[in-house]
C-alpha atoms as one frame of an Amber mdcrd trajectory, in Angstrom:
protein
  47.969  70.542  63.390  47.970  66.876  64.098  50.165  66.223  66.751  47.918
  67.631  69.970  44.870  64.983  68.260  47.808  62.234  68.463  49.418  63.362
  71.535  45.205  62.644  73.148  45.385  59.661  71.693  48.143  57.994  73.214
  47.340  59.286  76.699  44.208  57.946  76.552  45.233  54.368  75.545  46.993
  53.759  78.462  44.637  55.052  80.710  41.964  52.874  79.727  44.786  50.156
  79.285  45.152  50.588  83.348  41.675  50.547  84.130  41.105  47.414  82.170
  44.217  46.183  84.485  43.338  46.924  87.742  39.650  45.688  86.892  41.022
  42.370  86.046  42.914  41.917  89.033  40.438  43.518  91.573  37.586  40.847
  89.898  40.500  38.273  90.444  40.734  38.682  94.019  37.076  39.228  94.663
  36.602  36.063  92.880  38.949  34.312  94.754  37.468  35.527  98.214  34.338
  34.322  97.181  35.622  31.010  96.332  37.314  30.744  99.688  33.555  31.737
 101.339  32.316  29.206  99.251  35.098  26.394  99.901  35.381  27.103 103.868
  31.090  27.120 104.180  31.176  23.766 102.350  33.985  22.053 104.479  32.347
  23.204 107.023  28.925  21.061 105.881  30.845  18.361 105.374  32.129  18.290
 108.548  28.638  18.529 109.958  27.732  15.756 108.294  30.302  13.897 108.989
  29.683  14.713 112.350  25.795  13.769 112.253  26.454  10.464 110.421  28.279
   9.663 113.298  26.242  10.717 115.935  28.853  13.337 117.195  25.979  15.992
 116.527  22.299  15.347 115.984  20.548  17.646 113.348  18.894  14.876 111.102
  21.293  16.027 107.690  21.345  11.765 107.085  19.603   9.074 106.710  22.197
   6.561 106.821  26.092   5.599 107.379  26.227   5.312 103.525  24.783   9.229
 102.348  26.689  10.226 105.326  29.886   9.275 104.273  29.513   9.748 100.136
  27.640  13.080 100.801  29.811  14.203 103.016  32.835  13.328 101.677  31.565
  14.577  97.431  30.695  18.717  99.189  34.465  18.149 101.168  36.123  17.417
  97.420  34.219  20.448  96.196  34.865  22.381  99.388  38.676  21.546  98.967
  38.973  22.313  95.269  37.128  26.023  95.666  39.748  26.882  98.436  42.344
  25.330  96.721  41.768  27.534  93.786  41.546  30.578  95.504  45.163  30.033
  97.056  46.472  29.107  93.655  44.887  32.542  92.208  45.944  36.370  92.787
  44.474  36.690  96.172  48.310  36.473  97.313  48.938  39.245  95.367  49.495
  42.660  97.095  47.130  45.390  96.665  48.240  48.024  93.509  48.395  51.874
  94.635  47.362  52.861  90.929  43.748  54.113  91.651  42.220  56.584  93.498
  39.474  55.766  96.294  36.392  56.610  93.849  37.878  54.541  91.064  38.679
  51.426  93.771  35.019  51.734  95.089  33.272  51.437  91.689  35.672  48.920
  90.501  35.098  46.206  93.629  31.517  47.110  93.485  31.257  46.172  89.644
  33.667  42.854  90.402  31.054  41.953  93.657  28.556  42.283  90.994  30.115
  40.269  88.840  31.458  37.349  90.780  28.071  37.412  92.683  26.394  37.004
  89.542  28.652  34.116  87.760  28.066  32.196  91.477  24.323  32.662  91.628
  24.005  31.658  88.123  26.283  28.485  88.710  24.001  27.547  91.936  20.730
  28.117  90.022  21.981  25.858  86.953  22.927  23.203  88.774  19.787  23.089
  91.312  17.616  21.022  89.029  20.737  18.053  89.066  20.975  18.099  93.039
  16.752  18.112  93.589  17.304  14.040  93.344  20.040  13.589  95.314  20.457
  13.302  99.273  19.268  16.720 101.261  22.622  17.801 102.147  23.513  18.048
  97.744  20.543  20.858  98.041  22.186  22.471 100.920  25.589  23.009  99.676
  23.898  24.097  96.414  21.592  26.499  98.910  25.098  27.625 100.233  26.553
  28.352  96.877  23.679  30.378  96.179  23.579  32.216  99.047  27.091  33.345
  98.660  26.390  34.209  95.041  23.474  36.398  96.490  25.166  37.924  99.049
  27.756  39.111  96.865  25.147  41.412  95.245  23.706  42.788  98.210  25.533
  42.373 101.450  28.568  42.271 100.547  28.399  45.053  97.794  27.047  47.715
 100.076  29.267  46.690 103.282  32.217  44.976 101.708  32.490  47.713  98.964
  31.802  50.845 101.585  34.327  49.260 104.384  36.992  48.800 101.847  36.867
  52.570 100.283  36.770  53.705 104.275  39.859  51.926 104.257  41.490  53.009
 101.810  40.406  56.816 102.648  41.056  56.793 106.020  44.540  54.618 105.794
  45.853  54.939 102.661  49.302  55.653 103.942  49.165  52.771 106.723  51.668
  49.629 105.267  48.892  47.006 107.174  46.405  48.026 104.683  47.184  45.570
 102.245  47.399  42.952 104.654  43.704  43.052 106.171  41.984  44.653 103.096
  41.029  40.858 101.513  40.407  39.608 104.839  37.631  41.887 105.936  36.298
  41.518 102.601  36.260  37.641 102.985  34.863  38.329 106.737  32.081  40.691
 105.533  31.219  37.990 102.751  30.720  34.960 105.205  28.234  37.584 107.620
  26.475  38.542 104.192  26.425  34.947 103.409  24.972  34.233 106.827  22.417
  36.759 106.673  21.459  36.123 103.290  20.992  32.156 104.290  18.930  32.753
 107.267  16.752  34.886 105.434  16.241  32.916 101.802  16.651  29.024 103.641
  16.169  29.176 106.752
């Protein structure tokens, strides 16, 4: 009389056991495309500034040679490290076939969620340590934020939609899991963008 009780119990282990799993590793490569948003806009400032110390560009980010070059040079570090993490993590990973499209959807939705909640919080933390520092510190925190932000809106209702259209629509195609993380990472920096313009700008 026991054995169909046990029999549901060990099916269901492993089902949650593979949910669990391909959670993990979806929220793994969403975090890691947000890190490369965040690492690619911040290289990108420090360029600009780099640029604008030097007279290259003018849009007033300095004041002088010295913030130019320490500023600039401090968001490039941090610019470097967040891509270089995101290369070193499971974003080189292929994509694994073990969900359907419903169960993909509401699993990158809850990891945009997520990752675009751990960055917000990490850009509103820190704001209070940059509000002393030279302008462009408070712009690559602005950027940080406005990744973290557009992670729970932009990106979670295009990124999220786009990538179950995907999956629906070319599910049998073998280039889907080459261009899956990069139209997530190229909806991100237009949500980023957006989100920026709006909050900042």
């Amino acid at each position: 009389m026991d054995e169909p009780h046990v029999t549901i119990q060990e099916s269901a282990e492993p089902e949650s056991k593979r949910l669990f799993r391909l959670f993990r590793r979806i929220a793994g490569t969403t975090l890691d495309v947000g890190l490369l948003v965040v690492g690619t806009a911040l290289v990108s400032l420090a360029i600009v500034v780099l640029l604008d110390g030097f007279e290259v560009l003018d849009v007033g980010l300095t004041r002088s040679t010295g913030e130019m070059l320490g500023s600039g040079l401090v968001i490039a570090v941090f610019g470097a490290f967040a891509l270089g993490v995101a290369v070193e993590g499971p974003i080189r990973a292929l994509r694994t076939r073990t969900g359907t499209e419903t169960e993909m959807l509401l699993i990158r939705a809850g990891s945009l969620l997520l990752v675009g909640g751990i960055l917000l919080f990490v850009g509103r933390f820190i704001e209070k340590y940059v509000e002393d520092l030279p302008s462009t510190f408070g712009i690559a925190n602005n950027v940080l934020v406005a990744v973290g932000v557009a992670g729970l809106t932009a990106t979670l209702l295009l990124g999220a939609g786009a990538l179950w259209g995907l999956r629906r629509f070319y599910a049998d195609r073998p280039w889907l899991d080459l261009i899956e993380l990069p139209v997530l990472y190229t909806l991100w920096v237009i949500g980023t963008l957006i989100v920026f313009a709006i909050m900042f700008g």
